[in-house]
C-alpha positions as CSV (number, residue, x, y, z in Angstrom):
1,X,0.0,0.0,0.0
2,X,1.4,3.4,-1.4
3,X,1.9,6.0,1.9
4,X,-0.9,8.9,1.5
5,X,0.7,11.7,3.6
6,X,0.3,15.1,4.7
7,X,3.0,16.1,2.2
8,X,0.6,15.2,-1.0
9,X,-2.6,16.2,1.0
10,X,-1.4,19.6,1.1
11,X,-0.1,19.4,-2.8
12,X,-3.4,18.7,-3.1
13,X,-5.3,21.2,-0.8
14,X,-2.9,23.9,-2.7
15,X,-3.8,22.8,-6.3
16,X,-7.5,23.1,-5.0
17,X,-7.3,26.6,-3.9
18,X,-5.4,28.1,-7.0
19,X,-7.9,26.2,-9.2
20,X,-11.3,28.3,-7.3
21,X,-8.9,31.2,-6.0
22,X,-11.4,33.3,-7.9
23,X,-14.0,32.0,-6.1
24,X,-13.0,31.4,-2.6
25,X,-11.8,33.5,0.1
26,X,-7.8,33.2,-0.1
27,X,-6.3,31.0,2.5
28,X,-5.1,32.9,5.9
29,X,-5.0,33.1,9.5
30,X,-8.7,34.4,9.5
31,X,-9.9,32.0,7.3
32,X,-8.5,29.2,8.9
33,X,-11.0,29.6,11.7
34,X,-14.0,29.4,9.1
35,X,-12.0,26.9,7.5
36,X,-11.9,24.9,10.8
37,X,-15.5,25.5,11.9
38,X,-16.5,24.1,8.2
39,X,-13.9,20.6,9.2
40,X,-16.3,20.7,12.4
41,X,-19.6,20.3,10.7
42,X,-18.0,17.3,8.3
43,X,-17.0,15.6,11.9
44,X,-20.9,16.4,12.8
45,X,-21.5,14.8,9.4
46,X,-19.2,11.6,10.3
47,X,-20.6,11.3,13.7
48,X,-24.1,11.3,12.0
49,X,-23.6,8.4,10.1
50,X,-22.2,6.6,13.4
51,X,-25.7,7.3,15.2
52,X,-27.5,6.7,12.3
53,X,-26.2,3.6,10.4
54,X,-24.1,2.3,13.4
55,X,-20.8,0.5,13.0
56,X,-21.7,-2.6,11.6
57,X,-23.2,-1.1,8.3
58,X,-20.0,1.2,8.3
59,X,-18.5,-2.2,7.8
60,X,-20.6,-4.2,6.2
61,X,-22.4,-2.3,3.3
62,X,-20.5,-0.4,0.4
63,X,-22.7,2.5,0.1
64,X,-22.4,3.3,4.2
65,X,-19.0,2.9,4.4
66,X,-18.7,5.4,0.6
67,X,-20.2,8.1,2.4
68,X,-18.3,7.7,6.0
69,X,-15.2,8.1,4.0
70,X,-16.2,10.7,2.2
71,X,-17.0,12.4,4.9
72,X,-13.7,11.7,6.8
73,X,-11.9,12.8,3.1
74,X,-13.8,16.2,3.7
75,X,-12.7,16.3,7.4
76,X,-9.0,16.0,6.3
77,X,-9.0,18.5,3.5
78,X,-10.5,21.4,5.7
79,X,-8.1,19.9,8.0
80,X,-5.2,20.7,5.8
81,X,-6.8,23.9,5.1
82,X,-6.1,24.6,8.6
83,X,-2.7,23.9,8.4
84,X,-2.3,25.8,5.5
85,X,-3.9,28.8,6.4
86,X,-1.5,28.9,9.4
87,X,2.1,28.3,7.3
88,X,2.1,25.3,9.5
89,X,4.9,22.9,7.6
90,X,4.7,19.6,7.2
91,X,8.3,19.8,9.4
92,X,6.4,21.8,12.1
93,X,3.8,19.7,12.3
94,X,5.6,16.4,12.7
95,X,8.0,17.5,15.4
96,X,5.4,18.6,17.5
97,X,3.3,15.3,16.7
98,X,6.4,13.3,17.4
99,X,7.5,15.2,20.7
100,X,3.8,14.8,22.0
101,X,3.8,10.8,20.9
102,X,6.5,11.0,23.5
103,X,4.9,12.6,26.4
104,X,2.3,10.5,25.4
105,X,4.3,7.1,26.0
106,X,5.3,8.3,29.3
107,X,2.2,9.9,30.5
108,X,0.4,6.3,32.4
């Protein structure tokens, strides 16, 4: 299985913007907190389709499963927005994930 990492999700997120920059506001530190509020209502959206459909369909039928990813896609890409929006690097972001795995391994 080919790695899918925040590197290319950002590649991505970037070609996204330029493509509707005429349309959308431009990425930045005040639009990351729409940005982030939007990523909020897809986790709403997720979470719906937990209550609603419960795990087993997630797992079991095609079409349930389809839309919970689709919605966890739409989480990630406002996600990345986020980071974006803040100039938060790929380098950035994994030294501060890695040093709080750490604190994390110790913490219990």
């Amino acid at each position: 299985m080919a790695d899918f990492g925040f590197q290319e999700m950002q590649e991505i997120q970037r070609q996204l913007q330029e493509k509707y920059k005429d349309k959308w506001n431009p990425l930045s530190p005040e639009q990351g907190k729409d940005q982030l509020m939007w990523m909020m209502i897809e986790v709403g959206e997720a979470a719906d389709i937990m209550k609603k459909e419960g795990v087993r369909k997630i797992m079991e039928d095609a079409g349930t499963r389809a839309h919970f990813i689709e919605e966890m896609v739409d989480i990630m890409m406002y996600y990345n927005d986020v980071l974006l929006s803040y100039g938060i690097s790929v380098e950035e972001f994994r030294g501060i994930y890695l040093e709080k795995h750490r604190r994390n391994m110790k913490r219990w």
